[in-house]
Structures are given as structure tokens and as C-alpha cells.
C-alpha positions in Angstrom: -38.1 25.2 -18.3 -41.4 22.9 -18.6 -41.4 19.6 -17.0 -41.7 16.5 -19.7 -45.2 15.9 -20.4 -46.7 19.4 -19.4 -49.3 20.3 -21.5 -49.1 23.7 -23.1 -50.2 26.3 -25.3 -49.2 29.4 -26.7 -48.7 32.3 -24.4 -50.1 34.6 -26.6 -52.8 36.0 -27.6 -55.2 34.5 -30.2 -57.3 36.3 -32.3 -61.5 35.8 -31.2 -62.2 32.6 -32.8 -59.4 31.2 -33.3 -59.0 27.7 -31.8 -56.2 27.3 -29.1 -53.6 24.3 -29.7 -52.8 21.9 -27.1 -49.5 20.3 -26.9 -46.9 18.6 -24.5 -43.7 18.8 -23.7 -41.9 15.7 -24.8 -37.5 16.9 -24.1 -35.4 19.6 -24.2 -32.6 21.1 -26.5 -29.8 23.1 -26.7 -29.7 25.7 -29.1 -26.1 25.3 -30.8 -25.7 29.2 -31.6 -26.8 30.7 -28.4 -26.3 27.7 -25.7 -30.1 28.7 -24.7 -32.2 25.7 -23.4 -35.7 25.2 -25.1 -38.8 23.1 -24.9 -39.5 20.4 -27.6 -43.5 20.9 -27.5 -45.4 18.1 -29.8 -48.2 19.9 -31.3 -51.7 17.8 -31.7 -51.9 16.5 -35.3 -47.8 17.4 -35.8 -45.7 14.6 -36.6 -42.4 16.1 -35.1 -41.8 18.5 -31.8 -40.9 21.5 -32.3 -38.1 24.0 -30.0 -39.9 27.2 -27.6 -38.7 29.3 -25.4 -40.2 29.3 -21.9 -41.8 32.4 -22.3 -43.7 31.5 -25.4 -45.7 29.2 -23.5 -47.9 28.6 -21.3 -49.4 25.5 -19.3 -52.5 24.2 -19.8 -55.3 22.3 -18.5 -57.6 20.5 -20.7 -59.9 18.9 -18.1 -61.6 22.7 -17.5 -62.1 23.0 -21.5 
């Protein structure tokens, strides 16, 4: 589980030239059919967060970019 306000990004990988999306993690959920808890990541430009799993992310660093 990612600490609120971790800056992520998808763990895998992107396809060469594809830009890589920032995000942070702003809470956590429950999923209500398999009790599993997941990230709430807000995606630059998206208007809500939306639920990960810890393995389909990865943190990030945007001073080194």
C-alpha cells in the first residue's frame, strides 16, 4: 500500500515514445467483492482518482525528469 501523496506511475512498460503519466496517491478503498485494499491514484489532467493495485504501480520522482 502507497503512502497518501506518493507520486506514481504505471509499473509497466510503455511503448518508446509514449509519454509516462504522473499521478498521486490521494486515499485508499476497499474493494466490496474481494475485500482487497487499493490505491486511489489522481491522474494529471483527470478529474476523479481512480482504484490500483499495489503492483500496478510504481513510485516516482519528478525532480530527476
Amino acid at each position: 500500500m502507497f503512502e497518501t501523496k506518493t507520486v506514481v506511475t504505471p509499473a509497466a512498460l510503455l511503448t518508446e515514445g509514449t509519454l509516462r503519466p504522473f499521478g498521486e496517491v490521494t486515499s485508499h478503498a476497499t474493494d466490496p467483492f474481494t475485500g482487497e485494499r487499493l490505491n486511489l491514484v489522481l491522474w494529471d489532467g483527470m478529474p476523479k482518482p481512480i482504484a490500483y493495485h499495489d503492483d500496478e504501480l510504481t513510485t516516482a520522482d519528478r525532480r530527476h525528469l
